[in-house]
C-alpha positions in Angstrom: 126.9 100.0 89.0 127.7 102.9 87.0 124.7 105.7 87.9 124.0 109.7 87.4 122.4 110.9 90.4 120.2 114.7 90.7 120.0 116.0 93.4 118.1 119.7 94.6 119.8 121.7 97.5 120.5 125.3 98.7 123.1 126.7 98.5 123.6 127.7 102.2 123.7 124.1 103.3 125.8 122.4 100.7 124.8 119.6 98.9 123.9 117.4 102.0 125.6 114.4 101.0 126.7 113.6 105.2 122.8 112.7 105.1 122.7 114.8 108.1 119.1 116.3 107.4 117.9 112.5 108.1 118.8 113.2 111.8 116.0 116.0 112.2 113.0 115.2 110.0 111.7 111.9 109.1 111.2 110.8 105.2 109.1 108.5 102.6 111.7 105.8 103.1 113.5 106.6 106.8 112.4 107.4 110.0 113.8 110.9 111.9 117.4 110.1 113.0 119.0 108.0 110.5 121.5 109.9 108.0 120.2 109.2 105.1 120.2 111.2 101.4 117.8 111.3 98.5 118.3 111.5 95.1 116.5 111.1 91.7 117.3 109.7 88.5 116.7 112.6 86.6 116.7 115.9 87.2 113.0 116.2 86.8 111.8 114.2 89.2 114.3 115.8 91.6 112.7 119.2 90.7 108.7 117.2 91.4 109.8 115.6 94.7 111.0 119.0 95.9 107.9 121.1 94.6 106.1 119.1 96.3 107.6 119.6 99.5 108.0 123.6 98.9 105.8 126.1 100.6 105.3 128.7 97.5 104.9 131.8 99.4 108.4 131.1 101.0 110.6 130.0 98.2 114.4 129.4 98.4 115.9 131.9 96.1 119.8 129.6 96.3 118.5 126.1 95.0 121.1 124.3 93.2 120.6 121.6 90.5 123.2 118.7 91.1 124.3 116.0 88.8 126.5 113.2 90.6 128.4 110.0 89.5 128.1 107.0 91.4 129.8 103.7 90.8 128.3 101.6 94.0 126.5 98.6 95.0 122.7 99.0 94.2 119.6 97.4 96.4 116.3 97.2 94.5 113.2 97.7 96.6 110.9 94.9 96.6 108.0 95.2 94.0 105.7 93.9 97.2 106.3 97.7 99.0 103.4 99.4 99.3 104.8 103.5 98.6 101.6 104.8 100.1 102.7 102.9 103.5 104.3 105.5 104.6 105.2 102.8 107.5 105.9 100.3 105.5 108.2 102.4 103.1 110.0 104.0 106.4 110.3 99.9 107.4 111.7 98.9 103.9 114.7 102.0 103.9 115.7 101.4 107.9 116.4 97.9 106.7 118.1 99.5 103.9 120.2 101.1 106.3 121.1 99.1 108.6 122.1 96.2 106.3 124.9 98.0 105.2 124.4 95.7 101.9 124.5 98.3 99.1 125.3 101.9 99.0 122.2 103.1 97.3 118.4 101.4 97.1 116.9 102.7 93.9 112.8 103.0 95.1 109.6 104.3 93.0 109.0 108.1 93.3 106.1 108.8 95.4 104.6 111.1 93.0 105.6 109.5 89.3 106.0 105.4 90.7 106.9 105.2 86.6 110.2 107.2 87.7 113.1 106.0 90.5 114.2 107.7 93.5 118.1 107.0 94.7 118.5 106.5 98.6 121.9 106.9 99.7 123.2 105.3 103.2 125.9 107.9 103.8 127.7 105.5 106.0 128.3 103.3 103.5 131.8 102.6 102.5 131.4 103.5 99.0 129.3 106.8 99.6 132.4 108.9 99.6 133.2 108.0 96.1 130.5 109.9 94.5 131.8 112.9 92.6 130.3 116.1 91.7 130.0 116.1 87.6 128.0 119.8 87.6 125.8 122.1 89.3 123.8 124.9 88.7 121.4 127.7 90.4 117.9 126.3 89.8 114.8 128.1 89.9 111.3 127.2 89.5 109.3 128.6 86.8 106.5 130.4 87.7 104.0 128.8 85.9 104.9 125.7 88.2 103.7 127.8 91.0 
């Protein structure tokens, strides 16, 4: 399936697409030490999910706004996940991962369920074929603060 992926990154540590950060800290949809790499399905909702993770006083000042193609096999979460689980959630993505079924499972955002988060499984076959369409420096405006 054809998609257009955002993504929010610094600068100083690339655009994370090894899903290395998986390995160290434990997310809505893994558990801490599975490669894994989120996305958004518009750039807004990138921009939310990362406010909302953000201390304010200690703001990157290198974020970069991605926009990626992907043309991979898709996985739909299950309209029975609870996203407030965060157990259940972590439950649904490790599955996710180790299936090896699809490249990406396309989930509810945590803070707009109306809009779609992109998990990718980095060690999927097909992860290496995303490509890079444009970035920019991104920063948040203040009045978000």
């Amino acid at each position: 399936m054809n998609l257009t992926l955002w993504r929010l990154y610094r600068r100083a540590h690339g655009n994370g697409l090894d899903g290395i950060g998986g390995l160290y800290a434990e997310g809505r949809w893994h558990r801490r030490g599975s490669p894994i790499v989120y996305f958004g399905s518009n750039a807004a909702i990138v921009v939310l999910e990362r406010l909302a993770h953000l201390d304010p006083e200690v703001l990157p000042d290198d974020l970069i706004l991605g926009q990626f193609a992907a043309n991979v096999s898709v996985e739909r979460s299950a309209a029975t996940v609870d996203i407030q689980d965060l157990a259940q959630a972590q439950a649904t993505g490790e599955a996710f991962l180790k299936s090896g079924a699809a490249c990406v499972l396309i989930v509810p955002s945590i803070i707009v369920p109306e809009e779609t988060s992109v998990v990718l499984n980095p060690l999927h076959h097909q992860a290496k074929s995303l490509e890079l369409v444009a970035e920019r420096e991104f920063r948040f405006d203040s009045r978000l603060l």
